[in-house]
N, CA and C atoms as an extended XYZ file, in Angstrom:
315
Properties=species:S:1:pos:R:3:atomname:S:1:resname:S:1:resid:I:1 pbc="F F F"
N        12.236      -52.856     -184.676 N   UNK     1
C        11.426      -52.039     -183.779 CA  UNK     1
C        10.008      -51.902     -184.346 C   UNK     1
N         9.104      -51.620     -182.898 N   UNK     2
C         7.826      -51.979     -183.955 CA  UNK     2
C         6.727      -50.349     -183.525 C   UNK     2
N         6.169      -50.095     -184.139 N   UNK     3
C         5.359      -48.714     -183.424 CA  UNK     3
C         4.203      -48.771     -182.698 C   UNK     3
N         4.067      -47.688     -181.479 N   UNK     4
C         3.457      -47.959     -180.614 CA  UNK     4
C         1.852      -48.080     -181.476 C   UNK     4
N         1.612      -47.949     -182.507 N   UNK     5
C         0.308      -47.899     -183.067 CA  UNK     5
C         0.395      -49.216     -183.886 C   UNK     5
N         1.259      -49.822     -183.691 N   UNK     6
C         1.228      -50.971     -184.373 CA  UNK     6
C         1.187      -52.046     -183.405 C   UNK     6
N         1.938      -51.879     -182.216 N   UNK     7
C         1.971      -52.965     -180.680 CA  UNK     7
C         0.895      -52.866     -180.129 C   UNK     7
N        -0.121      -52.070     -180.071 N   UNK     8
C        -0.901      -51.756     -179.113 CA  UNK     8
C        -2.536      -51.916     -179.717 C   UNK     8
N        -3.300      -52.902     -179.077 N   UNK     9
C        -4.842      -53.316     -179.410 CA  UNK     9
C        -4.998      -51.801     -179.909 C   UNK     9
N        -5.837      -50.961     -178.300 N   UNK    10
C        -6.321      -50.136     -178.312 CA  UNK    10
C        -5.349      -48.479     -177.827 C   UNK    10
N        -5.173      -47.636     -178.144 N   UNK    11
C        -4.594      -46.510     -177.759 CA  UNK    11
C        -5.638      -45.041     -177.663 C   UNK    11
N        -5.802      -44.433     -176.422 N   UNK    12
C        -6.737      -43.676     -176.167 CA  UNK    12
C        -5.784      -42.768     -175.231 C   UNK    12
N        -6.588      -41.417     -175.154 N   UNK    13
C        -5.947      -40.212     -174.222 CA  UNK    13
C        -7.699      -39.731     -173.858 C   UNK    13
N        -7.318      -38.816     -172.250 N   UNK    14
C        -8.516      -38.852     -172.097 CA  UNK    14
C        -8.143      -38.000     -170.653 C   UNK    14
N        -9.324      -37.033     -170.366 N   UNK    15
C        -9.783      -36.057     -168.857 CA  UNK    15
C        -8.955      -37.083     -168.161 C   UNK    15
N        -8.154      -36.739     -166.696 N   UNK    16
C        -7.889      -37.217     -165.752 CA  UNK    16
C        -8.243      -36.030     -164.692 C   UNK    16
N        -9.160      -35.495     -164.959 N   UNK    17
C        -9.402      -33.972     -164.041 CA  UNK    17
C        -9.261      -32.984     -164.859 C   UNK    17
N        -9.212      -31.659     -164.076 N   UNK    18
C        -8.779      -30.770     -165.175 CA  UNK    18
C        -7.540      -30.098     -165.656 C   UNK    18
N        -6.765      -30.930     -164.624 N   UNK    19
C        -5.211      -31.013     -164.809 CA  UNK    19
C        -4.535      -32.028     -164.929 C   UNK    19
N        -5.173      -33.002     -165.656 N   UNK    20
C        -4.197      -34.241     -165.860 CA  UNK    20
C        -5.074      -34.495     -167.290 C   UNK    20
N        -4.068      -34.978     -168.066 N   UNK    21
C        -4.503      -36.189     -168.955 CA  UNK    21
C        -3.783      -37.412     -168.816 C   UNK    21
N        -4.582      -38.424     -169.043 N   UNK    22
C        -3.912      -40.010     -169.014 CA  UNK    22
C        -3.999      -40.644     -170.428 C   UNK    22
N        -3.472      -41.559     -170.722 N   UNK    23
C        -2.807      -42.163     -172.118 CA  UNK    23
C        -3.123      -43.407     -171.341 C   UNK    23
N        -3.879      -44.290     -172.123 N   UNK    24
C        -4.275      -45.484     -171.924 CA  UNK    24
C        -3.217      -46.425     -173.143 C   UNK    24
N        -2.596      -47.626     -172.744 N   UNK    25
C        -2.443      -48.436     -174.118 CA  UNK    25
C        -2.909      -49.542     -173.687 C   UNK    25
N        -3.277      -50.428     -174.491 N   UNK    26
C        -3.344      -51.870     -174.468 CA  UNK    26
C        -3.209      -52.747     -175.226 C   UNK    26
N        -2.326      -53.572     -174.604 N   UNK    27
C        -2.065      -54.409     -175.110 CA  UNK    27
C        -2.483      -56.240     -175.791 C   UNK    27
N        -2.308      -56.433     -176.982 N   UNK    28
C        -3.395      -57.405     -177.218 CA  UNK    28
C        -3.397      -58.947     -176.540 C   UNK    28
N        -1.824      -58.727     -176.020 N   UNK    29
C        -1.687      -60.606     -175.517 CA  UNK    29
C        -0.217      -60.318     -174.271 C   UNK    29
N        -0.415      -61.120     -173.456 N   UNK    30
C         0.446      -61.181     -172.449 CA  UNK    30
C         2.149      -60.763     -172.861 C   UNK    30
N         2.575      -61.450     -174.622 N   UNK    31
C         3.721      -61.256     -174.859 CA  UNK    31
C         4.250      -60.317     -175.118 C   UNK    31
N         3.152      -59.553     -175.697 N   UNK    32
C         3.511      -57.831     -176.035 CA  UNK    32
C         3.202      -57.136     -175.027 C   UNK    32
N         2.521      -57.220     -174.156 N   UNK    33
C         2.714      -56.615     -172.649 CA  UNK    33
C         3.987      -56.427     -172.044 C   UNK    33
N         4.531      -57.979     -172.097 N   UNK    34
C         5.919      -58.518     -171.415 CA  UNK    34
C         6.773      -57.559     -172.498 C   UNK    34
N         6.613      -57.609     -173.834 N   UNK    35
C         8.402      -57.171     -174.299 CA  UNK    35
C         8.431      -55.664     -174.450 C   UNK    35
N         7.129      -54.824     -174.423 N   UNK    36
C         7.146      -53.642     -174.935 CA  UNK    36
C         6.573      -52.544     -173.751 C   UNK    36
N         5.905      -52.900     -172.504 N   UNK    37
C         5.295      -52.263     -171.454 CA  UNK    37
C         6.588      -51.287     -170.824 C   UNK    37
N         7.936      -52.205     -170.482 N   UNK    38
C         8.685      -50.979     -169.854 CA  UNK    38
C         9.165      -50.654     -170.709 C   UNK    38
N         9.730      -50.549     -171.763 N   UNK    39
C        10.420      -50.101     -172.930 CA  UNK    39
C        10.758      -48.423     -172.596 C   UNK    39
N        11.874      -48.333     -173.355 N   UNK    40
C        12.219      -46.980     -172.927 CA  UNK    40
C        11.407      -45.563     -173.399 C   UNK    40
N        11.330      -45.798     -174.251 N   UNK    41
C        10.242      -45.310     -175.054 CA  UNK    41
C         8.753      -44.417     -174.322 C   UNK    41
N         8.164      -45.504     -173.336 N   UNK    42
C         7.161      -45.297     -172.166 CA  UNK    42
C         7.407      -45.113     -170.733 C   UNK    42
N         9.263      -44.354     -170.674 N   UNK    43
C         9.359      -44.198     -169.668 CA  UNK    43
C         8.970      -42.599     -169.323 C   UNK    43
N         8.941      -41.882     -168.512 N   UNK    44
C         8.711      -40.968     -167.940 CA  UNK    44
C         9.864      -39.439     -168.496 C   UNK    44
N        10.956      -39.987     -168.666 N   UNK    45
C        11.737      -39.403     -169.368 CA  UNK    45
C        11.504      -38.816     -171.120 C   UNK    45
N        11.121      -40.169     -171.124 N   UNK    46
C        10.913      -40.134     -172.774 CA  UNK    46
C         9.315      -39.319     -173.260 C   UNK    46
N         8.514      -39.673     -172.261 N   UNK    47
C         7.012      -39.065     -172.304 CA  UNK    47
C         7.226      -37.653     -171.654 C   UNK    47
N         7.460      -37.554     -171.045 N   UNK    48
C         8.103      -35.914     -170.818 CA  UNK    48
C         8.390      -35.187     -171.699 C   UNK    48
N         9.355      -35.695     -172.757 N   UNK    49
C         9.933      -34.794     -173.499 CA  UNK    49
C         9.021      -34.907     -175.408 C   UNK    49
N         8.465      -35.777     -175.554 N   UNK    50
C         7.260      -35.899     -175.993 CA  UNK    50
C         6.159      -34.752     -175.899 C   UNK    50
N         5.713      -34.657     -174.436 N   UNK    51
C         4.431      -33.946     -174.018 CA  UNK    51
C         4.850      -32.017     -174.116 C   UNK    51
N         6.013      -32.264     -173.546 N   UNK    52
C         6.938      -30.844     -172.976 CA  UNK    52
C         6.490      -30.733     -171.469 C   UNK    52
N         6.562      -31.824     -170.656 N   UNK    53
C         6.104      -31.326     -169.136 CA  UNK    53
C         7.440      -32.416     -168.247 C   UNK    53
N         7.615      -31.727     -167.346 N   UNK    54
C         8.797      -32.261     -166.207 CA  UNK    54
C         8.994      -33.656     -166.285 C   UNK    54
N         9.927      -34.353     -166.174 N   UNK    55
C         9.793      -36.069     -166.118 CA  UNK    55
C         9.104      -36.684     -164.846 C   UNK    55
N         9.537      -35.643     -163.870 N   UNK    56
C         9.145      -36.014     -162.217 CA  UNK    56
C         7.664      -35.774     -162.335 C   UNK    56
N         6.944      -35.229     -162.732 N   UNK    57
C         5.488      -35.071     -162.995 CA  UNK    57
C         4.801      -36.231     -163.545 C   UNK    57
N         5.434      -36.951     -164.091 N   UNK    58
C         4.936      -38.112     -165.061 CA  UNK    58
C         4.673      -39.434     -163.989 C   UNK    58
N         3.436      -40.196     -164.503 N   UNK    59
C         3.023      -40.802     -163.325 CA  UNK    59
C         2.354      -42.563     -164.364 C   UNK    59
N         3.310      -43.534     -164.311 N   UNK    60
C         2.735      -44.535     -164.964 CA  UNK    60
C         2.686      -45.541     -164.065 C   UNK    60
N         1.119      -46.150     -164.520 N   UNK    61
C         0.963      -47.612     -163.889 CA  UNK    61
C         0.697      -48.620     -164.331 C   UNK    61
N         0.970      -49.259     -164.638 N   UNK    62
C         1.254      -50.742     -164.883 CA  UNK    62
C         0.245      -51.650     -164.506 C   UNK    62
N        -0.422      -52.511     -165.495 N   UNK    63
C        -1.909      -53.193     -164.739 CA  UNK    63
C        -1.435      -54.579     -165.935 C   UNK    63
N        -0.639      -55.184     -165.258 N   UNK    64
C        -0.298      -56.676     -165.524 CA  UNK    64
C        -1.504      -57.308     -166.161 C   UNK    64
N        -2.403      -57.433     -165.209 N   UNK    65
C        -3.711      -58.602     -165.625 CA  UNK    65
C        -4.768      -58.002     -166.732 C   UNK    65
N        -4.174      -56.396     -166.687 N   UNK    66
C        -5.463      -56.352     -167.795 CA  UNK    66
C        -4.652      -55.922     -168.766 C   UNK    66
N        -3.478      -56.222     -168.723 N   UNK    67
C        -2.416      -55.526     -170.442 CA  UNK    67
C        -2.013      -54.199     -170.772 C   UNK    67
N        -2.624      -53.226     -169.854 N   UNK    68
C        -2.781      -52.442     -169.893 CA  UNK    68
C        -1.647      -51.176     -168.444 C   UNK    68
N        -0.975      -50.379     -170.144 N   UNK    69
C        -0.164      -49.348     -169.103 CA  UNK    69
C        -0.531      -47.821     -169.341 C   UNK    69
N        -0.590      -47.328     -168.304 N   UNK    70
C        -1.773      -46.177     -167.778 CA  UNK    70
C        -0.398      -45.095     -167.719 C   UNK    70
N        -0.438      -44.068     -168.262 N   UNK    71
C         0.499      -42.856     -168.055 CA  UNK    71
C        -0.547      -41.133     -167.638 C   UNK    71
N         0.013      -40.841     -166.918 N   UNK    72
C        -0.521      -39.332     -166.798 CA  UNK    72
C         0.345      -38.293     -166.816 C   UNK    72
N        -0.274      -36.842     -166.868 N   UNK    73
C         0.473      -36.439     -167.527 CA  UNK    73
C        -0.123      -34.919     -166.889 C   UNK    73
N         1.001      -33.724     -166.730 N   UNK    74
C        -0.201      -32.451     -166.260 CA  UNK    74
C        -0.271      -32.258     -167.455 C   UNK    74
N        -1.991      -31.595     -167.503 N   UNK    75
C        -1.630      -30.610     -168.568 CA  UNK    75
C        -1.322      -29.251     -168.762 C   UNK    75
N        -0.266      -28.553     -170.175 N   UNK    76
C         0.014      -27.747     -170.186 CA  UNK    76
C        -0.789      -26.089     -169.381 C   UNK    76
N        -1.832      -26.655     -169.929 N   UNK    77
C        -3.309      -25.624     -169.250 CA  UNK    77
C        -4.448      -26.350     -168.776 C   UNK    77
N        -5.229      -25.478     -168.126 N   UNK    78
C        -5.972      -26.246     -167.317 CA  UNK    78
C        -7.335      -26.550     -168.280 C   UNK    78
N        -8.041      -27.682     -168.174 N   UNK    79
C        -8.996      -27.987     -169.008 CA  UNK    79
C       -10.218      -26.700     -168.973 C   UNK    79
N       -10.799      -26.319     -170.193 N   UNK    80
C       -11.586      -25.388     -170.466 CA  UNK    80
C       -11.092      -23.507     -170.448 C   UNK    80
N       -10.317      -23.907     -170.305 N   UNK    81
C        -9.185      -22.571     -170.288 CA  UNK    81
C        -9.229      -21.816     -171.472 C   UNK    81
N        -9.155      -20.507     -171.972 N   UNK    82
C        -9.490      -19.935     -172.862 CA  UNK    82
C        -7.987      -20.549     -173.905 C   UNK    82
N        -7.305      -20.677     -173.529 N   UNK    83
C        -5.962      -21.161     -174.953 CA  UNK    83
C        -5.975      -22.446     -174.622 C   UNK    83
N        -6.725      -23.542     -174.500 N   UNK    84
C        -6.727      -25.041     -174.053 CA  UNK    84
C        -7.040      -25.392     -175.484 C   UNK    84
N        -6.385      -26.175     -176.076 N   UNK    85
C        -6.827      -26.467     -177.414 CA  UNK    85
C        -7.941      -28.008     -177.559 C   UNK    85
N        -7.999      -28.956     -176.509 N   UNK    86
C        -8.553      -30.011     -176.015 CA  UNK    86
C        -9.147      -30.447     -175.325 C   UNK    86
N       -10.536      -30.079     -174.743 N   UNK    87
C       -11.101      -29.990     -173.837 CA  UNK    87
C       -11.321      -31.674     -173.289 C   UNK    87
N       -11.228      -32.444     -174.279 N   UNK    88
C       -11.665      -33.748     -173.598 CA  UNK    88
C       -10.263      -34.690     -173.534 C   UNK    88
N        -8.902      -34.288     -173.973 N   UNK    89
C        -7.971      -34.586     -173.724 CA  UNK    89
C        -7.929      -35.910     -175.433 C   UNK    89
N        -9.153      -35.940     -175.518 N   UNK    90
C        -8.972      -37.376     -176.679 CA  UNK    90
C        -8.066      -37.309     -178.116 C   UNK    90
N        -6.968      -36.309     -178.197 N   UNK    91
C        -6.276      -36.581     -179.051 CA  UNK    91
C        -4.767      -36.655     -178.699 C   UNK    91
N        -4.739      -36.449     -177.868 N   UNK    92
C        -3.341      -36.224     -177.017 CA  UNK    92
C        -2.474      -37.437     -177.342 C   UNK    92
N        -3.066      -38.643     -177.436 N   UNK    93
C        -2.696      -40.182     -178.160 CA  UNK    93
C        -1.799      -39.878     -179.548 C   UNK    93
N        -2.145      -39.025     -180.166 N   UNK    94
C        -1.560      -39.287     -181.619 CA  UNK    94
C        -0.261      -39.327     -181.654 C   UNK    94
N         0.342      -38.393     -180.478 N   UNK    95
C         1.828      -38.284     -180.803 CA  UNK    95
C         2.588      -39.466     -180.401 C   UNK    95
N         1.888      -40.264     -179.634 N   UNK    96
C         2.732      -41.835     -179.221 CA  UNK    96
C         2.507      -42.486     -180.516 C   UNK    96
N         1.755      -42.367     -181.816 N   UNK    97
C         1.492      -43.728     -182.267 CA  UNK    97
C         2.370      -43.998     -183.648 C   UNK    97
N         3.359      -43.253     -183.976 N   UNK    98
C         4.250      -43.485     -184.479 CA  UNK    98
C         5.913      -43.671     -183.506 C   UNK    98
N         5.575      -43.723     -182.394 N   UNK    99
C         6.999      -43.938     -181.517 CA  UNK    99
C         7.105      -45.405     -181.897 C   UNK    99
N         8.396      -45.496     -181.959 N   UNK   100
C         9.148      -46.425     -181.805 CA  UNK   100
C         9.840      -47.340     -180.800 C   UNK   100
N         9.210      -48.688     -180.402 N   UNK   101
C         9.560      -48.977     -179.472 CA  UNK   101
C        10.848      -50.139     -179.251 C   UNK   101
N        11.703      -50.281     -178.877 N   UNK   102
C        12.528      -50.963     -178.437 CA  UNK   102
C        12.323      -52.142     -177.319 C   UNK   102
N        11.996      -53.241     -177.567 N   UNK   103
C        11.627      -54.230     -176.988 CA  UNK   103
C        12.524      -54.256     -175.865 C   UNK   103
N        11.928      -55.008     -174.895 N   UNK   104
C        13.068      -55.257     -173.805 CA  UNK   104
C        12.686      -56.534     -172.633 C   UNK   104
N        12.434      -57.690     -173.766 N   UNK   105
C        12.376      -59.153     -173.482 CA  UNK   105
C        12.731      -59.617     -174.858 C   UNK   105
């Protein structure tokens, strides 16, 4: 198994409004796209319980041609909120980058 900070070019979190954050990954070559993109790991279930927010809330898309799989996410509080600890959402990434992923090609 290999870690998502180790599979992945680039890994970023970031504003999707002031109630969403999104989790960008990308991937460096078509093959690691193919074996590690649906992996269980980046399913909605698994990022749910990761984040602490509903699984049905969880919203990923998939962008084949550019390597790249897009997750969102509510956030706990609303951006700029007096107990919001993240106003620009850009660390929210860290907790994927020791996951472990389970190939599935």
């Amino acid at each position: 198994m290999s870690k998502v900070g180790e599979v992945c070019k680039h890994l970023r979190s970031k504003n999707a409004g002031p109630f969403w954050i999104t989790l960008d990954l990308s991937f460096p070559d078509r093959a690691s796209f193919d074996r590690y993109s649906e992996a269980l790991q980046l399913q909605p279930d698994a990022i749910a319980k990761l984040y602490d927010v509903e699984p049905a809330l969880i919203k990923r898309f998939s962008v084949p041609d550019l390597l790249v799989l897009k997750i969102s996410y509510p956030r706990r509080r609303p951006q700029g909120g007096a107990l919001e600890r993240d106003m620009h959402g850009g660390q929210q990434y860290v907790r994927l980058l020791g996951v472990e992923l389970t190939a599935t090609q």
